[in-house]
C-alpha positions, 0 to 999 in steps of 0.5 A: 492471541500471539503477535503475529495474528494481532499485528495481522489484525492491525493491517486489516483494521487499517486497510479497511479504514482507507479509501479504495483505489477505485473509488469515485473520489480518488484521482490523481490529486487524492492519490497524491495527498491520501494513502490508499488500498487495493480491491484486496486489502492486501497492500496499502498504496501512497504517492511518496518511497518515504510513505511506503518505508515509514509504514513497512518499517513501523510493520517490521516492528510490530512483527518483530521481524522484516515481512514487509515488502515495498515496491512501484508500480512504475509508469515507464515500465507499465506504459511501455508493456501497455499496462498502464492503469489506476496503480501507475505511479504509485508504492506500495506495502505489502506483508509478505 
């Protein structure tokens, strides 16, 4: 198995091992202190920037190169185009 498939395989693990978003627990103080996924598994969601870069960073390393992506899902914005939803306010890693 190349490089590429194993570390692939390391993001699904850990996906799989966290808390969904819309699970019945997770509110807004889970948010903050938990990291999370989407319905997908395909990004991993947190409450802080330094959360999101410390796990995209250890990613690029595991790749060997830069394939994560990092954003935020920001309330003003989402508010303003009435898409406030369970993703407001938080960052999130994705792997490109």
């Amino acid at each position: 198995m190349d490089r590429i498939a194993k570390v692939d395989k390391i993001f699904k693990q850990m996906a799989n091992l966290l808390p969904m978003i819309y699970d019945k627990e997770v509110d807004d103080e889970f948010k903050r202190t938990h990291f999370l996924v989407g319905p997908n598994k395909d990004e991993i969601l947190c409450a802080e920037e330094s959360e999101a870069e410390a796990i995209a960073n250890l990613f690029d390393q595991l790749y060997g190169e830069g394939v994560c992506n990092t954003g935020y899902y920001d309330p003003i914005e989402d508010e303003r185009n009435g898409e406030l939803d369970a993703y407001s306010g938080l960052y999130y890693v994705t792997i490109a």
